[in-house]
C-alpha positions as CSV (number, residue, x, y, z in Angstrom):
1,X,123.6,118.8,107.0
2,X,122.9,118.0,110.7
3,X,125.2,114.9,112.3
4,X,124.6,113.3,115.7
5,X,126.4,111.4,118.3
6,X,129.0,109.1,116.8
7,X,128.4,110.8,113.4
8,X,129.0,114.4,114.8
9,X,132.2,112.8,116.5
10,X,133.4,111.2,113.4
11,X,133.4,114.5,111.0
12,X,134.4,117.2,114.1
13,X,131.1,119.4,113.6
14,X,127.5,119.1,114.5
15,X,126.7,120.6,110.6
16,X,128.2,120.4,107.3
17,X,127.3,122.3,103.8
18,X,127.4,119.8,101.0
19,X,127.4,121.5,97.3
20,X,125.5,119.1,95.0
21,X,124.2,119.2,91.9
22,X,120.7,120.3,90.4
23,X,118.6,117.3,91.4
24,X,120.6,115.8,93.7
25,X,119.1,113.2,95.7
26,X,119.5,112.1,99.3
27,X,121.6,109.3,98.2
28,X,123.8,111.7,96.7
29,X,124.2,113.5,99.7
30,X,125.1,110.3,101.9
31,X,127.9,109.1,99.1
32,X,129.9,112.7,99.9
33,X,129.4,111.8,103.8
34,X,130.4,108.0,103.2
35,X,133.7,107.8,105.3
36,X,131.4,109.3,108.2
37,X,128.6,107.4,107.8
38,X,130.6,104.0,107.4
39,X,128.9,100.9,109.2
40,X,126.4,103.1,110.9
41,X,122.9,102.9,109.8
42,X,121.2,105.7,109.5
43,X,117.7,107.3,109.1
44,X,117.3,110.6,106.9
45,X,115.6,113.5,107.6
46,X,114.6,116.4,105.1
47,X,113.5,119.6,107.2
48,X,112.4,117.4,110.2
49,X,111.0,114.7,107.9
50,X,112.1,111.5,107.2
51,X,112.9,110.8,104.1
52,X,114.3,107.4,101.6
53,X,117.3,107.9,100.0
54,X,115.5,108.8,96.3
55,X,114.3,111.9,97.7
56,X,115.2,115.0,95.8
57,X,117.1,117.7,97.6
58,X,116.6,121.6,97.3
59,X,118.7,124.3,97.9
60,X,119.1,125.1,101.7
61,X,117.1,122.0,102.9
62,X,118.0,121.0,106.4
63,X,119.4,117.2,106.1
64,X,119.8,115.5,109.2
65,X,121.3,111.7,109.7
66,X,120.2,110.4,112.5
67,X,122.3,107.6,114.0
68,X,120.4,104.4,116.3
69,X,118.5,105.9,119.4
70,X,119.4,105.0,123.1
71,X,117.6,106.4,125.9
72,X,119.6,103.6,129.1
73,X,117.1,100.6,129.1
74,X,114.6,102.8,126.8
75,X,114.2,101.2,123.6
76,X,113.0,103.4,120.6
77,X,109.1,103.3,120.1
78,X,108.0,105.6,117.0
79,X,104.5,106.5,116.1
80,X,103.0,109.0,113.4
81,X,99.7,109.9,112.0
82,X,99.9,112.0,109.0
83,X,99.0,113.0,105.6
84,X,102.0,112.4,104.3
85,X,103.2,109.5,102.1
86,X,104.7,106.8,104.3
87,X,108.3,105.1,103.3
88,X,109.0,101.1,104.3
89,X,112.5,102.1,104.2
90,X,112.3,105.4,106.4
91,X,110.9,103.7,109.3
92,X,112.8,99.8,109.0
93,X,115.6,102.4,109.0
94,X,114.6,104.0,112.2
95,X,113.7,100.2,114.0
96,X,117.7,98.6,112.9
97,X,119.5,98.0,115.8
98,X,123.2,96.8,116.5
99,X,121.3,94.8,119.3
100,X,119.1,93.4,116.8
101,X,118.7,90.2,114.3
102,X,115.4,90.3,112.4
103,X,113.7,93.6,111.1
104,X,110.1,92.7,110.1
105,X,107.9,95.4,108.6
106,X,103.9,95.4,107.2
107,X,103.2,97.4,104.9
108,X,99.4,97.3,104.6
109,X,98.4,98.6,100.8
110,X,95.1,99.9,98.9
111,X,93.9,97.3,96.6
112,X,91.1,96.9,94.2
113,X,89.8,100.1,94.2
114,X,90.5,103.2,93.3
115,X,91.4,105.2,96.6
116,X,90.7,105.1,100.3
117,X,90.1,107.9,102.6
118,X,91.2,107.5,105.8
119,X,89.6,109.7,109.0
120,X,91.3,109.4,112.6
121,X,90.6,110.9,116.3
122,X,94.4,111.6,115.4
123,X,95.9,112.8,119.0
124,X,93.9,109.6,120.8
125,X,95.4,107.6,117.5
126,X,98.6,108.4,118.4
127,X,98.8,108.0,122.5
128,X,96.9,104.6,121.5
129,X,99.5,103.1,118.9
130,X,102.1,104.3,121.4
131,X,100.6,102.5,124.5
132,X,100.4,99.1,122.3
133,X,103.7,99.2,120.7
134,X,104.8,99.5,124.0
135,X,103.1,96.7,125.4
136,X,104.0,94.4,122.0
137,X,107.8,95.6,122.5
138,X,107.4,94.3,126.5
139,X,105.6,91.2,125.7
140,X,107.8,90.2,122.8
141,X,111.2,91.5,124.0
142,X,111.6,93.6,121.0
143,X,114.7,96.0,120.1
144,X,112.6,98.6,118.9
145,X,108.8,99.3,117.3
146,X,107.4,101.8,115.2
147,X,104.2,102.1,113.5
148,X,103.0,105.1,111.0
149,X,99.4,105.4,109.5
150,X,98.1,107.5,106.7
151,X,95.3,109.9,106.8
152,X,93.5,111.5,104.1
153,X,93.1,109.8,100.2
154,X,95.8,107.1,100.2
155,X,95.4,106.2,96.5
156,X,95.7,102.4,94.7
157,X,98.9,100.5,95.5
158,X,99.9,103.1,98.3
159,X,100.4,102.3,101.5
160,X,98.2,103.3,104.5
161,X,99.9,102.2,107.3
162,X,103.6,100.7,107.7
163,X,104.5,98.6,111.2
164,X,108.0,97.8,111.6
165,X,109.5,96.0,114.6
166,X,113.4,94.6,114.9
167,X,114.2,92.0,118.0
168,X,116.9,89.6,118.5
169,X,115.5,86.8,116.6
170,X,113.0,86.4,113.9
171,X,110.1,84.0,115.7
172,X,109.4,86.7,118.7
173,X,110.0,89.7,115.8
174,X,107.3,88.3,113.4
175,X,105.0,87.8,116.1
176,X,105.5,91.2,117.8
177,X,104.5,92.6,114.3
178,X,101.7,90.7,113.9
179,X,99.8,91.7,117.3
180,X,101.4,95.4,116.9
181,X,99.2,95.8,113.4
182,X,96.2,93.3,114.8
183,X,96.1,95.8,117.5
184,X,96.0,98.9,115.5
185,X,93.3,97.8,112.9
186,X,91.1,96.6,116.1
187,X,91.3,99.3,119.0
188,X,92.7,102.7,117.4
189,X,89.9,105.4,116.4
190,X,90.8,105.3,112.5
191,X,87.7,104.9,109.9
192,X,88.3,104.6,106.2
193,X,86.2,105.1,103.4
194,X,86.0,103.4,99.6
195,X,86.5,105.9,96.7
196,X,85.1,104.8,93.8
197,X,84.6,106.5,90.6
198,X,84.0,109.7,92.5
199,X,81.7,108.0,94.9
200,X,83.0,106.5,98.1
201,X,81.1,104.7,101.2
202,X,82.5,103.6,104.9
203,X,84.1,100.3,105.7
204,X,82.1,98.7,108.4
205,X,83.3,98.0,111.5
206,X,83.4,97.2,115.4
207,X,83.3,98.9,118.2
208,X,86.4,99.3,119.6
């Protein structure tokens, strides 16, 4: 296990080898480390992904807890576009802030049919969430922003793109949100399809 900052302080080495048991979960792994941990929040990381605490562990996975960013007057601003399955908890985690009062997250899900398919421009994607989460953490006075979107078959009840923001107080945090995912649907080059009984067809749009 990989520790940083106040963490690596707190148990006197940068790594630690945890023994667990056969199916072992992250959770697990943060209950052995709980006197180190203790009123820190944390985000998890299983080899250099982030990870909820229900994930199973294998043996010799790298986990790393990663302790709240700080960068000087740099507040944290996360983006991802990926294939894998995105966690609410994993990235509200990442957004919590000592600085902050109100973590608000969107979680925007398939519904009614049976899959969607999801295409991006993926390396203009990312430099274009990053450019509007930081000008929604600016307007808004945020703590912190991070958005993640799905690529790929995202299948019924899954989420397909998760934004999370944390600021000082709930009104400017909700609408911070609220333009950060407004934003995303209407400017970044994403497209999704409808899958349907093996057949699928595109989701009209606009220009952006």
């Amino acid at each position: 296990m990989k520790l940083f900052a106040m963490l690596r302080e707190r148990a006197g080495a940068s790594e630690v080898t945890l023994e667990l048991p056969d199916g072992a979960r992250v959770a697990d792994a943060l209950e052995s480390l709980s006197e180190v941990t203790a009123g820190v929040p944390v985000v998890m990381a299983v080899n250099r992904e982030y990870a909820d605490a229900d994930s199973v562990l294998s043996a010799d996975d790298e986990l790393a807890l990663v302790p709240p960013v700080s960068g000087g007057d740099t507040v944290l601003v996360h983006v991802r576009v990926t294939e894998d399955p995105l966690s609410v908890d994993a990235l509200a985690g990442l957004v919590r802030n000592p600085a902050a009062g109100a973590v608000v997250v969107f979680e925007g899900i398939t519904r009614e049919v049976e899959a969607l398919e999801y295409e991006a421009y993926v390396e203009m994607a990312e430099e274009k969430i990053a450019t509007i989460l930081a000008s929604v953490k600016e307007a808004h006075g945020l703590t912190a922003v991070a958005a993640e979107h799905r690529i790929g078959l995202v299948p019924l009840s899954q989420p397909s793109v998760i934004v999370a923001c944390s600021g000082p107080h709930r009104e400017e945090t909700f609408a911070g949100a609220r333009e950060a995912i407004d934003r995303i649907k209407a400017e970044v080059p994403i497209w999704k399809k409808e899958i349907e009984g093996g057949a699928g067809g595109w989701v009209k749009g606009t220009l952006p």
